[in-house]
N, C-alpha and C positions, 0 to 999 in steps of 0.2 A: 504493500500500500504506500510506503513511504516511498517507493521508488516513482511510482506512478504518480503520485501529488508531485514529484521536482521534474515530473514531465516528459518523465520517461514511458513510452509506450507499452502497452499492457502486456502486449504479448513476446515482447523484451525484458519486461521485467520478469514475467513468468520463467521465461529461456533460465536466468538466474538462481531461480530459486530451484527452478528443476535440477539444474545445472550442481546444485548447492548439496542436494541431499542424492543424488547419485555419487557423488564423490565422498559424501562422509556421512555416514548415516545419520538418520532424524536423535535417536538414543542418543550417538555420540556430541551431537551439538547441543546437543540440552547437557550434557554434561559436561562439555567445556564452558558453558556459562551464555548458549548466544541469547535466551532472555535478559541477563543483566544488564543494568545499566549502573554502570559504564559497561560496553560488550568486553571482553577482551580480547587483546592485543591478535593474540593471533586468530580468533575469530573472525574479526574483522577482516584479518588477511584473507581469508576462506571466502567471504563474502565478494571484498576486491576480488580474487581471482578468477568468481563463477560470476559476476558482474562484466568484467572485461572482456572473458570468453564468449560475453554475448552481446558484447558491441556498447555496452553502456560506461560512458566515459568517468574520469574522475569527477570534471565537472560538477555532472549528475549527483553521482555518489556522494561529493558532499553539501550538493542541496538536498541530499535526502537525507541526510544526518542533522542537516537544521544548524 
């Protein structure tokens, strides 16, 4: 959702997130913390890489961070 509020295209944002839990499973991101806030560090990175694999710039990324 955050991705799509900074105007990134749905079905782009989607690519990411799919993109996101193919490479690391749903269990394991809840247990490295990707609900916290603050995410951590290397979450984020996870996130950056399945973002970028699908064409969504930094840009974006950190108007979706707010």
């Amino acid at each position: 959702d955050a991705l799509v509020g900074a105007g990134v295209e749905p079905g782009v944002a989607r690519c990411a997130a799919d993109d996101l839990v193919a490479t690391t499973p749903e269990t394991e991101l809840i247990a490295m913390g990707i609900a916290s806030n603050p995410r951590p560090p290397e979450v984020d990175q996870l996130l950056k890489d399945a973002a970028t694999r699908c064409g969504i710039t930094q840009e974006q990324l950190d108007a979706a961070a707010g």
